[in-house]
N, C-alpha and C positions, 0 to 999 in steps of 0.2 A: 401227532401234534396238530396237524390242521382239523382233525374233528373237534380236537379241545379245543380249537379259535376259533372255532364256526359255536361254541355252546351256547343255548337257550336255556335259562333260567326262570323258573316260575312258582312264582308262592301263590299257589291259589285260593287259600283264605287266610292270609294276612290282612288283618285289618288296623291293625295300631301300628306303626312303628317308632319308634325314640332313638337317637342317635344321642348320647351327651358323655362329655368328658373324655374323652376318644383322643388324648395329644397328637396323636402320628396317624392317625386316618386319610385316607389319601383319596378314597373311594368307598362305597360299597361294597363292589365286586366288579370281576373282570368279568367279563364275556361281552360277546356280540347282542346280546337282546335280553331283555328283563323284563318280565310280565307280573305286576300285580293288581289283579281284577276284581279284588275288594276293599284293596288301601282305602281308608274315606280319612286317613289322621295323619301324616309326618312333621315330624316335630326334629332339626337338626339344632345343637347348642351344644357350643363350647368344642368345637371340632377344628380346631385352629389353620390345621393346612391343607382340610378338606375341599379342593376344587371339583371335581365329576362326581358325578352320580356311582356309571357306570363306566371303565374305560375296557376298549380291547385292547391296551396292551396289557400284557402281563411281566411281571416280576423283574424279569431277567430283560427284558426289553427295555423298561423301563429306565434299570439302571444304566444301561446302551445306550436309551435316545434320548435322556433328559433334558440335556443342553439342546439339542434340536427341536423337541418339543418345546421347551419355554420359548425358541427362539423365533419359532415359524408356525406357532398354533396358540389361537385363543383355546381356553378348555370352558365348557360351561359345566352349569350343575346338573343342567337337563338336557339331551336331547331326543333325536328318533329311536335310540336304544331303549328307551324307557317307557313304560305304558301305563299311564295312572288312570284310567279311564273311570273312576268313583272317585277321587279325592276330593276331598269338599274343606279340608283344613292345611294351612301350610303353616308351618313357624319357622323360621330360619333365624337364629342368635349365635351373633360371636363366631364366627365364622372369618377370620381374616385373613385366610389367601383366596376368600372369591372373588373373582372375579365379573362375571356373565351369570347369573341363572340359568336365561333360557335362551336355546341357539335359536335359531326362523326356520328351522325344521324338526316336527316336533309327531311322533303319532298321531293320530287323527282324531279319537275320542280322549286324550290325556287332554287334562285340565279343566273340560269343559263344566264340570262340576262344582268348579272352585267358590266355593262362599265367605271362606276367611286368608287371610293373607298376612302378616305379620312378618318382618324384615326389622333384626333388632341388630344393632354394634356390627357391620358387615363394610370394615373400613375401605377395603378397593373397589366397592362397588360406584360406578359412574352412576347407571338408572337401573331403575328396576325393571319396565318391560318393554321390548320389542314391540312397535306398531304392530308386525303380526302376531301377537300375541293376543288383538282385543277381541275379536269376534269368539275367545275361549275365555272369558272374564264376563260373560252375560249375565252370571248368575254370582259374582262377587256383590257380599253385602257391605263385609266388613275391612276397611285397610289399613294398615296402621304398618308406618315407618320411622324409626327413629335411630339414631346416634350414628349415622353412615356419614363417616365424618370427609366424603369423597364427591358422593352421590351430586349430580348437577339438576337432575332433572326426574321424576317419575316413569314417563315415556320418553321413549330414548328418540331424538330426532332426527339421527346422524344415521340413522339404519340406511345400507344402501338402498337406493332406489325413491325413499321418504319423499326426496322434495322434486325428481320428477315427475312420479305419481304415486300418490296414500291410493288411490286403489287398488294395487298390486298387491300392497302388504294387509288391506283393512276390507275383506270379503265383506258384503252386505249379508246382513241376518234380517230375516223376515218379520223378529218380536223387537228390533231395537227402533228407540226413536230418531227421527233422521238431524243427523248432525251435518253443517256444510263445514266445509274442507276445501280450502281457497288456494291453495299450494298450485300452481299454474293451474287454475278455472277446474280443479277433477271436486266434484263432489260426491263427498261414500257418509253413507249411514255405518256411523262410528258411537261408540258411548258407551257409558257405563248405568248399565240399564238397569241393576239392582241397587245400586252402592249406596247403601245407609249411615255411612258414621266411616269418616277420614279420618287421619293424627298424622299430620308430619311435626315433629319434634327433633330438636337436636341434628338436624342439618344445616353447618354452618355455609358451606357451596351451594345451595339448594338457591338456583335461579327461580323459577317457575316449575309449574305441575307438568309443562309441554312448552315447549320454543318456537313447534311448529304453529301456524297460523290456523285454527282449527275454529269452531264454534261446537262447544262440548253441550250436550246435555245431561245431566242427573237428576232426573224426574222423580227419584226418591231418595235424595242427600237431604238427613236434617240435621246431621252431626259434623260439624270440623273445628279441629282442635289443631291450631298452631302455634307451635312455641320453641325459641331457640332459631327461629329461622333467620338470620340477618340478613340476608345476600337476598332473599326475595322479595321482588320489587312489584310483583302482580302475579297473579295466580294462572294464567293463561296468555296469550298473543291476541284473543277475539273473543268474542260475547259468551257467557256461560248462563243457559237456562238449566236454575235450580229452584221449581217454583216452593220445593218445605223448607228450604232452608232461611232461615232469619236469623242467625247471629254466628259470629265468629270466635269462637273463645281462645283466649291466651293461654291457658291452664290448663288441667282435670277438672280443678273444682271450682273453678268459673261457672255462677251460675248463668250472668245473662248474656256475656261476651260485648261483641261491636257490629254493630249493622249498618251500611252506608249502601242499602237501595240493590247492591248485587255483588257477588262476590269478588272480582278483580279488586271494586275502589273498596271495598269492606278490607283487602288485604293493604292497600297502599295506605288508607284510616288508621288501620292499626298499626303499622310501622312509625307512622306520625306520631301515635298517641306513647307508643314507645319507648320514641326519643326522645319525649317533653318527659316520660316518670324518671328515665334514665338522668336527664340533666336537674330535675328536681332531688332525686337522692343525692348525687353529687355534689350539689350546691346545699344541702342539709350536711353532707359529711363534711365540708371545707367550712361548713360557718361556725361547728363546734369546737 
């Protein structure tokens, strides 16, 4: 039995995987470590009480320490048991006993690959990623959130350690542009240094993109699409240099959006313009 707990798992040319329609999926698989060295596509949907990736307990444990388990352990989707070292695509839908994604200790080449991101109907989700998680999102093009109807924030701010020092958690990368991070005077070259085309939608708790006081760069952002967000009152705590980006759209099919000089007052603009259509429909339906 302890070589069966000690087992290593390895698919080594998998390269698609699909998780969907799975009711009672609780997991993947058990074991101690999970290697797949070619994944570049996961796609999880409609897996309803799917929390871990991968857990070391097994079966009979399981049904033993459940109540201890919910009681004394956060579970993520991902942690060090896991090794995506090519993924370049992520989908995650419908999904609603997750909790956490990603733990703050994670393989060393997993993620760093990541170009698409997508987090659909994932109702206990607070944020999406860990501060330590950014210096593995260098190469995120594309991000899109929507119907997390929980979610406070993108970047989680509450990570321990956050607000005595972002250096700890936000490793300096040699190709990223330098972002300041004001959080007691520590400044770390932080950002999302590919990120072309954003969509938070359908987040009715969505405070901000980050709480923390940061000065974000996206030196190649010309796409954001916000819509459904009420609770957001400004898109950041401190300056965002996004020099392609020129408008904000409310839709999909919004061609020209709203532009007010930079992104924070582009989002407090829009929230204005909002609540003037919202009280004009209103006052169209009460006068008929």
């Amino acid at each position: 039995m302890d070589e069966e707990r000690m087992c290593k798992i390895f698919f080594p040319n998998l390269q698609f995987l699909l998780l969907q329609d799975l009711p009672k999926l609780t997991r993947f698989c058990s074991g101690n470590y999970l290697e797949l060295p070619c994944l570049w596509k996961l796609k999880i949907s409609k897996c309803p009480v799917l929390k871990t990736f991968i857990s070391s307990f097994f079966f009979g444990d399981m049904i033993a320490s459940s109540e201890n388990v919910k009681n004394t352990c956060t579970l993520f989707l991902f942690d060090a048991k896991v090794a995506f070292p090519k993924l370049k695509r992520l989908v995650i839908e419908h999904v609603k006993s997750l909790n956490k994604i990603w733990n703050n200790q994670l393989e060393v080449d997993s993620f760093c690959q990541l170009t698409l991101m997508s987090v659909v109907s994932c109702e206990k989700l607070l944020n999406i990623f860990p501060f330590s998680m950014l210096e593995r999102l260098q190469r995120l093009d594309k991000l899109q959130i929507c119907n997390c109807d929980s979610l406070e924030e993108i970047l989680e701010s509450h990570e321990p350690g956050v607000s005595q020092s972002l250096a700890q958690k936000a490793t300096p990368l040699p190709l990223l542009e330098t972002v300041t991070c004001l959080e007691d005077d520590v400044k770390e070259e932080i950002g999302f240094r590919k990120l072309k085309y954003l969509q938070l939608c359908g987040l009715p708790r969505l405070s901000s993109f980050c709480s923390v006081k940061c000065k974000f760069e996206f030196p190649f952002l010309e796409e954001v699409i916000l819509m459904d967000c009420p609770s957001m009152q400004t898109f950041s705590m401190d300056e965002i240099t996004a020099p392609k980006l020129q408008n904000v759209k409310l839709t999909r099919d919004e061609d020209e959006g709203f532009w007010d000089g930079n992104l924070n007052s582009t989002v407090q603009l829009a929230k204005v313009i909002l609540k003037i259509e919202i009280k004009e429909i209103v006052a169209h339906v009460l006068s008929k």
